[in-house]
Every structure is written in structure tokens, then in C-alpha cells.
DSSP file (Angstrom, degrees, kcal/mol; ACC not computed):
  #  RESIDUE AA STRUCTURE BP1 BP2  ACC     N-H-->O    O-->H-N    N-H-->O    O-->H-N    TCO  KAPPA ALPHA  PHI   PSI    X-CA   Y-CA   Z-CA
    1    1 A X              0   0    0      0, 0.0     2,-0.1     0, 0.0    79,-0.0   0.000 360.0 360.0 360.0 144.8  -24.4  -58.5   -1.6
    2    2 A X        -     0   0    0      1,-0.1    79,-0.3     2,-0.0     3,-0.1  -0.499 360.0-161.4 -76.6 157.1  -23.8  -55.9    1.4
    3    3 A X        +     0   0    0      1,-0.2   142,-1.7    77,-0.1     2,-0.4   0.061  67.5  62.9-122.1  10.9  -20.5  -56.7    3.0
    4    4 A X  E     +A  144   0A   0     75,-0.3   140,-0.2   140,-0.2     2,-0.2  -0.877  56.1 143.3-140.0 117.4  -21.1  -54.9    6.1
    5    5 A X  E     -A  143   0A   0    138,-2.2   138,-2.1    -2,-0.4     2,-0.3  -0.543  34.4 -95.0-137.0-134.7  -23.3  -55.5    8.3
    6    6 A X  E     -AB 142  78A   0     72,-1.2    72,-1.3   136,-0.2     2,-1.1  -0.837  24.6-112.6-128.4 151.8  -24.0  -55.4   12.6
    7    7 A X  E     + B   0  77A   0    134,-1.3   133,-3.2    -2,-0.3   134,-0.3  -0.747  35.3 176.6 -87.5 104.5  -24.1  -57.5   16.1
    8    8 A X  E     -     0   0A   0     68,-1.1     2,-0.3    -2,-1.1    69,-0.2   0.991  66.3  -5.5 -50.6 -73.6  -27.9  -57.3   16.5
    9    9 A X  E     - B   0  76A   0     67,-1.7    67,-0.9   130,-0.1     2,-0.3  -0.962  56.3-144.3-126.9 138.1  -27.6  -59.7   20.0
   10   10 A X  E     +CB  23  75A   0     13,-0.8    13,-1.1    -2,-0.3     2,-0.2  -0.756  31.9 178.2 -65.4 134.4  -24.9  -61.8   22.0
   11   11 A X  E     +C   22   0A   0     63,-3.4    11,-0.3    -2,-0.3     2,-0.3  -0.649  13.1 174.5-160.1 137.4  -26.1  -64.9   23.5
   12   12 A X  E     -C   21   0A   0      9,-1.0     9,-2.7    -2,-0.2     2,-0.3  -0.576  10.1-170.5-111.3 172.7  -25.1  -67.7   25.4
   13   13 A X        -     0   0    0     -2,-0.3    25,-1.6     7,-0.2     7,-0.1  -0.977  25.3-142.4-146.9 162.3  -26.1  -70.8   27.2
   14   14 A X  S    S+     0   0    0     -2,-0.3     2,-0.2    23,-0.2    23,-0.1   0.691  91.1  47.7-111.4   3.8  -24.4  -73.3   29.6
   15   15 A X  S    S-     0   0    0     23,-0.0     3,-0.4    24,-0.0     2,-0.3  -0.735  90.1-111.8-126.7 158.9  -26.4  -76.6   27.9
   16   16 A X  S    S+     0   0    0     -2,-0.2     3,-0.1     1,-0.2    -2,-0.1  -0.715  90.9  37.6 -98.1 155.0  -26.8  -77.3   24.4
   17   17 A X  S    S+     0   0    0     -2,-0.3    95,-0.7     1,-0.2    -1,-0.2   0.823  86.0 110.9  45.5  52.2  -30.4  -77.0   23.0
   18   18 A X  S    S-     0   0    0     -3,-0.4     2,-0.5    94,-0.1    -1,-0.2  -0.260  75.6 -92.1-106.9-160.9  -31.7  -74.4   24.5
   19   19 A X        -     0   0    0     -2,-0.1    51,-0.2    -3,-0.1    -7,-0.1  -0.956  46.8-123.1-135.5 132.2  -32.7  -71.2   23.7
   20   20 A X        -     0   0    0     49,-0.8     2,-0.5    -2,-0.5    -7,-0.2  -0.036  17.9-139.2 -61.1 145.0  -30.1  -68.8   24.3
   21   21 A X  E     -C   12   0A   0     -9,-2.7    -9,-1.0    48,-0.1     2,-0.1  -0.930  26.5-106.4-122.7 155.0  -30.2  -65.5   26.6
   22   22 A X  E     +C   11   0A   0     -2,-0.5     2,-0.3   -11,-0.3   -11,-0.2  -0.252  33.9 176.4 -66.0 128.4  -28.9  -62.5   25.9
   23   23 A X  E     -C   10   0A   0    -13,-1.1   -13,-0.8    -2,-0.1   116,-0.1  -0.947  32.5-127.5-143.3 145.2  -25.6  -60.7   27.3
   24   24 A X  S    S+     0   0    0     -2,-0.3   115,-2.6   -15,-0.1     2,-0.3   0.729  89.2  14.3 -54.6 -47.2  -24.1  -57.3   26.3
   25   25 A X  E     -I  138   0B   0    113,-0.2     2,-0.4   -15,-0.0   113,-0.2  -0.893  68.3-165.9-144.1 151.2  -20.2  -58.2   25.4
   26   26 A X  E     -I  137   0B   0    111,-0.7   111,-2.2    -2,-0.3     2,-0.7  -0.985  14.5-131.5-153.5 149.4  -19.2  -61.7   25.0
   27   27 A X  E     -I  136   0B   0     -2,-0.4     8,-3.5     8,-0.2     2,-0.6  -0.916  21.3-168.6-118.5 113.1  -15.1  -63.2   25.0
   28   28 A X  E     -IJ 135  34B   0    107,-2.4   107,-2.5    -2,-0.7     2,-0.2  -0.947  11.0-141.1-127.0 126.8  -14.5  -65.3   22.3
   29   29 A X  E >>  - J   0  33B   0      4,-2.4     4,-1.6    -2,-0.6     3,-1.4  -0.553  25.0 -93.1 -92.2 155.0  -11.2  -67.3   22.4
   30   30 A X  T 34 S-     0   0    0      1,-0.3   102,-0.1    -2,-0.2    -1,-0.1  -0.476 105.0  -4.6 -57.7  63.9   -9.0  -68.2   20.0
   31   31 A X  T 34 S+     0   0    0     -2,-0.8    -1,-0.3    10,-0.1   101,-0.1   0.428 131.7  56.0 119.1  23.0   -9.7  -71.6   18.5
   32   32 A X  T <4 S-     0   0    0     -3,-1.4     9,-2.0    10,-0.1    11,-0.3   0.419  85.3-142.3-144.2 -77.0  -12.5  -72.4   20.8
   33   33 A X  E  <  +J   29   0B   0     -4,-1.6    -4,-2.4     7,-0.2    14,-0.2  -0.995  52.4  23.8 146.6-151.5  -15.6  -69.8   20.9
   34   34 A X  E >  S-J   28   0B   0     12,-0.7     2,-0.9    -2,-0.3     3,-0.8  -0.525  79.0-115.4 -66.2 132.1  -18.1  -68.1   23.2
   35   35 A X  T 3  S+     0   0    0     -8,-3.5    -8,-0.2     1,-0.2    -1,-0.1  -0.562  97.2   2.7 -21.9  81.8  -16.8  -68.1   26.6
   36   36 A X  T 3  S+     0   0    0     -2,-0.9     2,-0.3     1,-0.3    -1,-0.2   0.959 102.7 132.8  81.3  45.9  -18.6  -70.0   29.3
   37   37 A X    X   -     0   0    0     -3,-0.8     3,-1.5     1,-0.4    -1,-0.3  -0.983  63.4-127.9-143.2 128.7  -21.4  -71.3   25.7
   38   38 A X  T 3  S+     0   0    0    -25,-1.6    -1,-0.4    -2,-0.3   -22,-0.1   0.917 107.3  52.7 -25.6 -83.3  -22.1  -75.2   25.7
   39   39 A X  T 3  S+     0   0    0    -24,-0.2    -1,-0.2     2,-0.0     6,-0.1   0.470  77.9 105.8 -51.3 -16.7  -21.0  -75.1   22.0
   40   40 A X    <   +     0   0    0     -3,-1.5     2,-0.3    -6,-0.2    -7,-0.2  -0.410  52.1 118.4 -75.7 141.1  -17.7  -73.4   22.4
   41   41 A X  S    S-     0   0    0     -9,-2.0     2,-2.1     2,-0.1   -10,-0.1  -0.980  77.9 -67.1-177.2-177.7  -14.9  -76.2   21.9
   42   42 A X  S    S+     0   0    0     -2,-0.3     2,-0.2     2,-0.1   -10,-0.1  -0.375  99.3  85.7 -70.7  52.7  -12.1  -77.4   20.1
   43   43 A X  S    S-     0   0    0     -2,-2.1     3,-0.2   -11,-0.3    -2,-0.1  -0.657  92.0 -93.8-151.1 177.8  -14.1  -78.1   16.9
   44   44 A X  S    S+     0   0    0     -2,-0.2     2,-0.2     1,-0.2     3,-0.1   0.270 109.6  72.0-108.9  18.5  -15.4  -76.0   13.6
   45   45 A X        +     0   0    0     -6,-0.1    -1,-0.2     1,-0.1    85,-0.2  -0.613  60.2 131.2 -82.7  69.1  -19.1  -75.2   15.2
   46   46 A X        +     0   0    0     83,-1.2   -12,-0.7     1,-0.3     2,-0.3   0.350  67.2  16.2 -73.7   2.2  -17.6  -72.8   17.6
   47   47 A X  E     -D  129   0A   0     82,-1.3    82,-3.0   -14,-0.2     2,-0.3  -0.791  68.4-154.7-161.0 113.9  -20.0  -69.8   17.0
   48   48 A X  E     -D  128   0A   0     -2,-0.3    27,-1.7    80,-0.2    26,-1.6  -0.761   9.9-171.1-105.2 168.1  -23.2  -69.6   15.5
   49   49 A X  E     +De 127  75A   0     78,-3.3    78,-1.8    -2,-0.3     2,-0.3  -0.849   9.3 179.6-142.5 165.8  -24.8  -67.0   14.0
   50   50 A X  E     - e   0  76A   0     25,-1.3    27,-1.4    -2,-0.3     2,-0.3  -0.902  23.0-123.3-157.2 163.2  -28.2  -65.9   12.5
   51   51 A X  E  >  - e   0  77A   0     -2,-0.3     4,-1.1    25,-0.3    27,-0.2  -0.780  12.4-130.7-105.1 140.5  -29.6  -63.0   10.9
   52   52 A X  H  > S+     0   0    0     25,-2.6     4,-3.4    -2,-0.3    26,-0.1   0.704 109.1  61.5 -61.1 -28.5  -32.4  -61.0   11.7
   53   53 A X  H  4 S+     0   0    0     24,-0.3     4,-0.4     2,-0.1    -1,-0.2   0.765 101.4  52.8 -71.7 -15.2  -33.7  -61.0    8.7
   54   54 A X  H >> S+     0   0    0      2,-0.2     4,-2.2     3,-0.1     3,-0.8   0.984 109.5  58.6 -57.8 -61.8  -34.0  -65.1    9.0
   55   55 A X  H 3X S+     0   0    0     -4,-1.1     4,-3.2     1,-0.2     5,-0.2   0.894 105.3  43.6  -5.9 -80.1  -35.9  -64.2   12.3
   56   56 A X  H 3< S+     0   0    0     -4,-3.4    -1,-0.2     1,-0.2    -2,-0.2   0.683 104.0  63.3 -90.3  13.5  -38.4  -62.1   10.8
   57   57 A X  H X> S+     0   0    0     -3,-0.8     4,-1.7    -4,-0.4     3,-1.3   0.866 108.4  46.7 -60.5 -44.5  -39.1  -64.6    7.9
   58   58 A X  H 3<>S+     0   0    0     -4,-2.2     5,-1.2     1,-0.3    -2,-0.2   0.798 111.6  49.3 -87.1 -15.7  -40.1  -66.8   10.5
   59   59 A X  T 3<5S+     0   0    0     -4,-3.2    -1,-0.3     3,-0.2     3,-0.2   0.383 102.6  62.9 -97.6  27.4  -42.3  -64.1   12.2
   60   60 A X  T <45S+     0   0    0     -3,-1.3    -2,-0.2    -5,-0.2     2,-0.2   0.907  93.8  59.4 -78.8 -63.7  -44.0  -63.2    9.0
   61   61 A X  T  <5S-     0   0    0     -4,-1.7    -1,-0.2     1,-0.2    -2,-0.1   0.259 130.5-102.6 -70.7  19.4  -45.3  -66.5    8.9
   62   62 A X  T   5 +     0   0    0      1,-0.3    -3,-0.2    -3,-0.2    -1,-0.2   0.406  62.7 156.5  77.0   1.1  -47.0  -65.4   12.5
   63   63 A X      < -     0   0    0     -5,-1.2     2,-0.3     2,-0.1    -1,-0.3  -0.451  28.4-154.1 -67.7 131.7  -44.9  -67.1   15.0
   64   64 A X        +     0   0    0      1,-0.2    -1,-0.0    53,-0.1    -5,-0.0  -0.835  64.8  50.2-103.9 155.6  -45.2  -65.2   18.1
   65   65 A X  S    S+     0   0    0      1,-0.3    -1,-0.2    -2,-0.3     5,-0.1   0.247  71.3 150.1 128.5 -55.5  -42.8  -65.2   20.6
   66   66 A X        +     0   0    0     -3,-0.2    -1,-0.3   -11,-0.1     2,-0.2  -0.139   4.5 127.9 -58.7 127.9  -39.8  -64.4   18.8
   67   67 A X        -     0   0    0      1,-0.0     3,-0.4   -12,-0.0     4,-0.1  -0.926  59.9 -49.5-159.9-179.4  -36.3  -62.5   19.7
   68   68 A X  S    S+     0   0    0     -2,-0.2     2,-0.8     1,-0.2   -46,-0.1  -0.177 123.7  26.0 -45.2 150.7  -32.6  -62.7   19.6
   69   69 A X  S >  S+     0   0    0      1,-0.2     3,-8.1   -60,-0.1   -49,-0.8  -0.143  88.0 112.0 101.2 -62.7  -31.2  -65.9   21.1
   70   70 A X  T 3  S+     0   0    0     -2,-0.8    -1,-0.2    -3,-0.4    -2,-0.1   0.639  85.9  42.4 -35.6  -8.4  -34.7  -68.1   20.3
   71   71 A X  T 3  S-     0   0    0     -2,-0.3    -1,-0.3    -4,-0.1   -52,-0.1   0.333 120.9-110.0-134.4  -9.6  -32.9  -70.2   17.7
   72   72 A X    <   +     0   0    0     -3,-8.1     2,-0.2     1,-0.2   -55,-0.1   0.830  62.6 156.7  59.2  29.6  -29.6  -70.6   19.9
   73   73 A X        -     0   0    0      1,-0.1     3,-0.2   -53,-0.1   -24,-0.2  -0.491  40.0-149.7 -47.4 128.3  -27.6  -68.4   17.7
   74   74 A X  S    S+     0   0    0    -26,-1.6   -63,-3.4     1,-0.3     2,-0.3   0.997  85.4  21.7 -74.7 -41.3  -24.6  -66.9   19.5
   75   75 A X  E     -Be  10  49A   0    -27,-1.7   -25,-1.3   -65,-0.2     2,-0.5  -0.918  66.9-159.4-130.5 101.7  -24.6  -63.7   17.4
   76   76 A X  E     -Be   9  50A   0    -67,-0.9   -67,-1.7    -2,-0.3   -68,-1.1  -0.718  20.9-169.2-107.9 173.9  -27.4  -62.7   15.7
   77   77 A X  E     -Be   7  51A   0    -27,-1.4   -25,-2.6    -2,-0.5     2,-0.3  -0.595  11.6-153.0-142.5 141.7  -26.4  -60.1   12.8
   78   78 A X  E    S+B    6   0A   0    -72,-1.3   -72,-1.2    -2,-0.2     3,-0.1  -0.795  73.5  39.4-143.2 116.6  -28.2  -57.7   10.3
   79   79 A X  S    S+     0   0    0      1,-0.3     2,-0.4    -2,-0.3   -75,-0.3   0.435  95.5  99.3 137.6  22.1  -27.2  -56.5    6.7
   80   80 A X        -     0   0    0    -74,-0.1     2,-1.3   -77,-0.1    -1,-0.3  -0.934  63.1-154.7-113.5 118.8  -25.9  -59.8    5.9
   81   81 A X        -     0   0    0     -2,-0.4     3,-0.4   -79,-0.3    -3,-0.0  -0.542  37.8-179.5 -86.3  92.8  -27.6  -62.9    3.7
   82   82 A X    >   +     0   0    0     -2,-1.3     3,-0.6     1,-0.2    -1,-0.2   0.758  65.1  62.7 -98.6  13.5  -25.2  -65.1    5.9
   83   83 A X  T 3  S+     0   0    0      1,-0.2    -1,-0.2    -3,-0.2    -2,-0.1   0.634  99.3  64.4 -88.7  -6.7  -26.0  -68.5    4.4
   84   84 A X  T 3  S+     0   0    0     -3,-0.4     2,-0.6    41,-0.1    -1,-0.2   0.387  70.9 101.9-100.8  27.2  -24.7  -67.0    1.5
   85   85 A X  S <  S-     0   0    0     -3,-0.6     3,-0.1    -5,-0.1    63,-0.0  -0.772  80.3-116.8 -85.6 144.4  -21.3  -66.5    2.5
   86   86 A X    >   -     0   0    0     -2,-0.6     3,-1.1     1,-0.1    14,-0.2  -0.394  39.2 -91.5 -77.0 141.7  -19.1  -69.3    0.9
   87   87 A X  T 3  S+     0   0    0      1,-0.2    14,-0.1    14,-0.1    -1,-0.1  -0.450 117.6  35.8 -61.9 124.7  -17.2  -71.9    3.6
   88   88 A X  T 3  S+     0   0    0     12,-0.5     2,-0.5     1,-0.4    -1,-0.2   0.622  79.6 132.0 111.8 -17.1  -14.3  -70.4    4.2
   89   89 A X    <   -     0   0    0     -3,-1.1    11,-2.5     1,-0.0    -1,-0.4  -0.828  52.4-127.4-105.6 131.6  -14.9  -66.5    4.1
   90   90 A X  E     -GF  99 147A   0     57,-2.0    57,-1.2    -2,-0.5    56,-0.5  -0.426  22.6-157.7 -88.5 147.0  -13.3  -64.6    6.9
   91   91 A X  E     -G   98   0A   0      7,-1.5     7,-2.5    54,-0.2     2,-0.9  -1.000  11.3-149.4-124.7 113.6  -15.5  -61.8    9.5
   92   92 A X  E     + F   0 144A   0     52,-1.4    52,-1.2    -2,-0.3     2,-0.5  -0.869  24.6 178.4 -82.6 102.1  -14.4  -59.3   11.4
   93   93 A X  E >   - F   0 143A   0     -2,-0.9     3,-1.8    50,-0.2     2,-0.8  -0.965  57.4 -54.7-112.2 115.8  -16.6  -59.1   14.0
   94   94 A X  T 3  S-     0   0    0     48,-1.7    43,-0.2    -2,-0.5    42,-0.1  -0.538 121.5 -21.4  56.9 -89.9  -16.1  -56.7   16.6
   95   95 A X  T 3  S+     0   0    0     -2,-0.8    -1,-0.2    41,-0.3    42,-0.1   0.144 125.2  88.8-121.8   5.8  -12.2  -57.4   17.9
   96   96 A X    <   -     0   0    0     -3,-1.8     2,-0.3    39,-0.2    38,-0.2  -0.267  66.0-148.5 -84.6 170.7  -12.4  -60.9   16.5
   97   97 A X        -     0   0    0     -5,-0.1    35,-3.4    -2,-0.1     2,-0.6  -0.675  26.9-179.0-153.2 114.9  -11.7  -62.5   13.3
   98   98 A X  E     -GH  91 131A   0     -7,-2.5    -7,-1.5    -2,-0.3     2,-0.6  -0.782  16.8-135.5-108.0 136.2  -14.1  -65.7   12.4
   99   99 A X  E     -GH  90 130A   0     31,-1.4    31,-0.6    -2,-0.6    -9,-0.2  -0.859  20.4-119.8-115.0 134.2  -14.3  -68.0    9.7
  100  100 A X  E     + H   0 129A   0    -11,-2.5   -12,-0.5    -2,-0.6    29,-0.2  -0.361  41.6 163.3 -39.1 128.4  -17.1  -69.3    7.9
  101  101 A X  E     -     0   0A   0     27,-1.3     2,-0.3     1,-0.7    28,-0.2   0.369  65.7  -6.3-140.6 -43.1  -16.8  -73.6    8.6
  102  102 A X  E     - H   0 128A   0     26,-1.1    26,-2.0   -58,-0.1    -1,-0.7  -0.952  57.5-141.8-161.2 156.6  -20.8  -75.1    7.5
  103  103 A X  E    S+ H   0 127A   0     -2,-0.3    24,-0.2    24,-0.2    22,-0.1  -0.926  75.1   4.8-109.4 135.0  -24.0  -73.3    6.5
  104  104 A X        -     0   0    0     22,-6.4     2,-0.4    -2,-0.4    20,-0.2   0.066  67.6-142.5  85.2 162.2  -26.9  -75.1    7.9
  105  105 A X        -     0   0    0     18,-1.8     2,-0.8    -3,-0.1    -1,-0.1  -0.986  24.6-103.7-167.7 160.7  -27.1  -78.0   10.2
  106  106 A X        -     0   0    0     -2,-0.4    18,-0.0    16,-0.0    -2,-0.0  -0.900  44.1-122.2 -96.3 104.1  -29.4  -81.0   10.6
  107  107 A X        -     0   0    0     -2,-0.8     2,-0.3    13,-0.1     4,-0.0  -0.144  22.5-127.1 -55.8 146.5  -31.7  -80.4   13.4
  108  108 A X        -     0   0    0      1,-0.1     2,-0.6     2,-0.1     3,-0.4  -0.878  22.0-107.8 -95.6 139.9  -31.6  -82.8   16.0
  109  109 A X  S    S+     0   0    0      1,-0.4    -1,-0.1    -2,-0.3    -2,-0.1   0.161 109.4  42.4 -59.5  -6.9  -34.7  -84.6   17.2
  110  110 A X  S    S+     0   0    0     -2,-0.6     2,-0.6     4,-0.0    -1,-0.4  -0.197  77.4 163.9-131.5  43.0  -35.6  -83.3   20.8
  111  111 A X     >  -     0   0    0     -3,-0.4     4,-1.4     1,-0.1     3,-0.4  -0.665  26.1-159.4 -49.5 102.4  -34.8  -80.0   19.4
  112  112 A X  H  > S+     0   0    0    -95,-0.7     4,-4.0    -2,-0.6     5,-0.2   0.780  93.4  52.2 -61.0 -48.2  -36.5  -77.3   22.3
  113  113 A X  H  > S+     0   0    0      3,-0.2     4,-1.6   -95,-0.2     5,-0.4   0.901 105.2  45.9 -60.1 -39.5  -36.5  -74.8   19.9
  114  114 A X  H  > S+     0   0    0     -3,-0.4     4,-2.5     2,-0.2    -2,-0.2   0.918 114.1  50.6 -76.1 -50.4  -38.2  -76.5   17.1
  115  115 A X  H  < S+     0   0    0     -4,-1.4    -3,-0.2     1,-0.2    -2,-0.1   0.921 116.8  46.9 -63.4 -37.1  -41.3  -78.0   19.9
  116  116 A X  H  < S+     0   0    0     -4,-4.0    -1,-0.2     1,-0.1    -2,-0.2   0.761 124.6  26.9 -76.8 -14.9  -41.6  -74.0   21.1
  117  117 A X  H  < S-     0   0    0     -4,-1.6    -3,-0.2    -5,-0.2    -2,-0.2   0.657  97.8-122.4-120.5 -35.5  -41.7  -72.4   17.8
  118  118 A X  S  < S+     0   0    0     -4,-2.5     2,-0.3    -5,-0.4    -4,-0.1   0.205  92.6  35.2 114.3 -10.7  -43.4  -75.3   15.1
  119  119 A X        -     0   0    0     -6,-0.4     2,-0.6    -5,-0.2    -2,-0.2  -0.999  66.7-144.2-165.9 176.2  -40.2  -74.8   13.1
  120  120 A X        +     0   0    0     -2,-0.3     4,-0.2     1,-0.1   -13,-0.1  -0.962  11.1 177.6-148.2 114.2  -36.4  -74.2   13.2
  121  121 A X     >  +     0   0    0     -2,-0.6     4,-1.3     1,-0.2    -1,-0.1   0.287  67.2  94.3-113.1  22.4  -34.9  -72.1   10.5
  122  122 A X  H  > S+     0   0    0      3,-0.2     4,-3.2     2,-0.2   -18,-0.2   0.957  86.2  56.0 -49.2 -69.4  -31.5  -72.5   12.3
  123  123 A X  H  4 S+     0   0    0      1,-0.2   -18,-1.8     2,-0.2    -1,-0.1   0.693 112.4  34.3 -33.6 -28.7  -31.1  -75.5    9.7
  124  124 A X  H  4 S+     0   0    0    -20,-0.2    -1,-0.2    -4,-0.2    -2,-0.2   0.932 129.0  24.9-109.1 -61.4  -31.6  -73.9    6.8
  125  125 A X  H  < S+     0   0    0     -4,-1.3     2,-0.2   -22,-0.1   -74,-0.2   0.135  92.6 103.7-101.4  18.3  -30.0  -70.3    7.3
  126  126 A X     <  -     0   0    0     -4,-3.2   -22,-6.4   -76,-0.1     2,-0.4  -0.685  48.1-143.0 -82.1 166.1  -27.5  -70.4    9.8
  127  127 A X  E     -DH  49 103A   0    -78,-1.8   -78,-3.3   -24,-0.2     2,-0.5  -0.939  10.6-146.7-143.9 179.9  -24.4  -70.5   10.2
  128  128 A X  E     +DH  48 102A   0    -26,-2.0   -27,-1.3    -2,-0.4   -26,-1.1  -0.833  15.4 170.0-118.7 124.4  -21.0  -71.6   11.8
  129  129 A X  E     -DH  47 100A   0    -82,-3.0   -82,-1.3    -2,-0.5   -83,-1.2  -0.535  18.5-153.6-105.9 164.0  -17.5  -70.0   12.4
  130  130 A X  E     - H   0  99A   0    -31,-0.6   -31,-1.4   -85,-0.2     2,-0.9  -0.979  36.3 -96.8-137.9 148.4  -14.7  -71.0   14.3
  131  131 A X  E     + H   0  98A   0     -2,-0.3     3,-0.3  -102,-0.2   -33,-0.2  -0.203  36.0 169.1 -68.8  99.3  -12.1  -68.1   15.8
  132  132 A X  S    S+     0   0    0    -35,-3.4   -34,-0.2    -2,-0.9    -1,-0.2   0.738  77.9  22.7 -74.3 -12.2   -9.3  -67.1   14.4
  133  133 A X  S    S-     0   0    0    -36,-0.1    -1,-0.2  -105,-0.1   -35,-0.1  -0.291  78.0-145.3-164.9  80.5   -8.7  -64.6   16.1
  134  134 A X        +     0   0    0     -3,-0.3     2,-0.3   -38,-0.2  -105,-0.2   0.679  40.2 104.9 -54.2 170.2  -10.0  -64.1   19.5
  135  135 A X  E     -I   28   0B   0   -107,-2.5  -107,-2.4   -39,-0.1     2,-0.5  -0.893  62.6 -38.4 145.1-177.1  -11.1  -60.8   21.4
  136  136 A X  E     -I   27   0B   0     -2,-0.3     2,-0.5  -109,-0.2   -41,-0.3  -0.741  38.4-170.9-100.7 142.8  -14.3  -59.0   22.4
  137  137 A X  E     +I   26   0B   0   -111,-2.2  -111,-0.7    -2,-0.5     2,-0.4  -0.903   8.6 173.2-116.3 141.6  -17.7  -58.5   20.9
  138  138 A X  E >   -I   25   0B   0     -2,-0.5     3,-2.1  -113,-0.2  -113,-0.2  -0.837  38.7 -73.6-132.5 152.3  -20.3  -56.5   21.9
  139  139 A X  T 3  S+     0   0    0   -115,-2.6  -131,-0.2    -2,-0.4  -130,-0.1  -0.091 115.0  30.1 -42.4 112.3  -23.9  -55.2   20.7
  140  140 A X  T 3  S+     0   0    0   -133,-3.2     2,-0.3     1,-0.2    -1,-0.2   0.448  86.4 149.0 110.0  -8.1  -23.7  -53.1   18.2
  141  141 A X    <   -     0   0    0     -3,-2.1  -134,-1.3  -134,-0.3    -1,-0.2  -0.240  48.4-113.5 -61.2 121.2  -20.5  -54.1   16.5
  142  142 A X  E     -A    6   0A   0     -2,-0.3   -48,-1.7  -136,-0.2     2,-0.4  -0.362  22.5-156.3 -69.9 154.8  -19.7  -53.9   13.0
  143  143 A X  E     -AF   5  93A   0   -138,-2.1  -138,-2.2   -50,-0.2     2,-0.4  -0.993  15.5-167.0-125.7 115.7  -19.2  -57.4   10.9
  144  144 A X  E     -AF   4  92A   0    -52,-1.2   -52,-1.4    -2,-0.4     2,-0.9  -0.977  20.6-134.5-107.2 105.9  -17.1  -56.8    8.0
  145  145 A X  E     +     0   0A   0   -142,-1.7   -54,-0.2    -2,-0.4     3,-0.1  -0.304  39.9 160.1 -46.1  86.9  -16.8  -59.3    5.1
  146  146 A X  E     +     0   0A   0     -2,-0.9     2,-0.2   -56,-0.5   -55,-0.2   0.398  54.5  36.5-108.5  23.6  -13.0  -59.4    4.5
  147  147 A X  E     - F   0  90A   0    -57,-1.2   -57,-2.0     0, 0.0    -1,-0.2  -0.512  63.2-162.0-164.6 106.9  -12.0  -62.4    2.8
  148  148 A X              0   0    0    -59,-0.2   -58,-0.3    -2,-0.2   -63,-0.0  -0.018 360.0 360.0 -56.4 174.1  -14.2  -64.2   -0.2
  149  149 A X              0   0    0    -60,-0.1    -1,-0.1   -59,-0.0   -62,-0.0   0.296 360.0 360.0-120.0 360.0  -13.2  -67.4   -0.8
């Protein structure tokens, strides 16, 4: 598995279950998350992330429509299978440092994303960090695997 890969998009939102819009740099604090993002809080969902390659599974299958952000990912990432990082493996992303906490989630039932797009691969291949170590990230940032568990 590659151990390096990039920040494709930032994105935030100021409600949960939406579909996230896109921002250049984002400040994620220390034990919390995105700045000024519904989800960030005292909790272990404080950043989620998706891959582009998840993305274009789901626009294989012809959904049109599709971009960073659509899936209400905070960061979405390329060069990484990140549902196969083990709970518990540390990222350096950009001037951060983020830990792996769940793969996956159980969509919830008025899910906005799921009614505009006919399906939600959030569930299945995302995933969730919480900050260990706060700072900025911006587009184009390297994500470096540095601790298995």
C-alpha cells in the first residue's frame, strides 16, 4: 500500500448533512477539528475524509454530478486506500497530525447526499480522524502514513 499520498479538496459546512463546499486552507484545532465545520467537536468524528478514488468508483457507475465535498468529506485525499488504514494509524497531513478513530459510518435516513446522488459511498469508504495535533492544511498537501498500528 502507498504511504503517501495528497489533499485533493478542503471542505466545510456550517450544518450537518449537507454537501460540503470547498475552501483553499482550512484550521484544524487540536482535539476538536475543522474550524467553523458542523462536525468539528469534542468527540472521535472530528474530520472526515474520502478518497478520490472512492469518488470515481461512484462516477464509473455514471453518477453525474460529482466533485470534492459531494459526500461531506472534510478532506478529500489521493494515493491512499484509506478505509484500509487500521483504527488507530497516525497522518500527517499538512501541519497537522490526525488519527484514524472508525472506518465507515451508518448513513442516516434523510441523508441529502444519498437522495441527490442514488447512493452514498461515505458509508462504506470513508473515514474518521480526530487531531492530535492541530495546525493548517491546504490543497495540495502531502498526507504521510507515519504510524501503523
Amino acid at each position: 500500500m502507498n504511504k503517501i499520498g495528497k489533499v485533493v479538496a478542503i471542505n466545510i459546512s456550517e450544518k450537518k448533512g449537507v454537501i460540503k463546499k470547498p475552501i483553499p486552507e482550512g484550521e484544524f484545532k487540536e482535539d476538536y477539528g475543522l474550524v467553523g465545520d458542523a462536525h468539528a467537536g469534542k468527540w472521535h468524528r472530528q474530520v472526515s475524509l474520502l478518497g478520490q478514488e472512492s469518488i470515481d468508483k461512484m462516477k464509473a457507475l455514471g453518477i453525474d454530478g460529482l466533485c470534492t465535498g459531494k459526500f461531506a468529506e472534510n478532506i478529500t485525499t489521493e494515493g491512499i486506500i484509506l478505509h484500509e488504514l487500521p483504527i488507530g494509524t497516525r497522518l500527517k497531513i499538512g501541519d497537522t497530525v490526525q488519527e484514524v478513530t472508525q472506518i465507515g459510518k451508518e448513513c442516516h435516513g434523510g441523508c441529502e447526499i444519498r437522495k441527490q446522488v442514488g447512493d452514498c459511498i461515505m458509508p462504506r469508504e470513508g473515514i474518521f480522524t480526530r487531531v492530535i495535533k492541530g495546525g493548517v492544511v491546504k490543497t495540495g498537501d502531502v498526507i504521510d502514513v507515519i504510524e501503523w498500528k
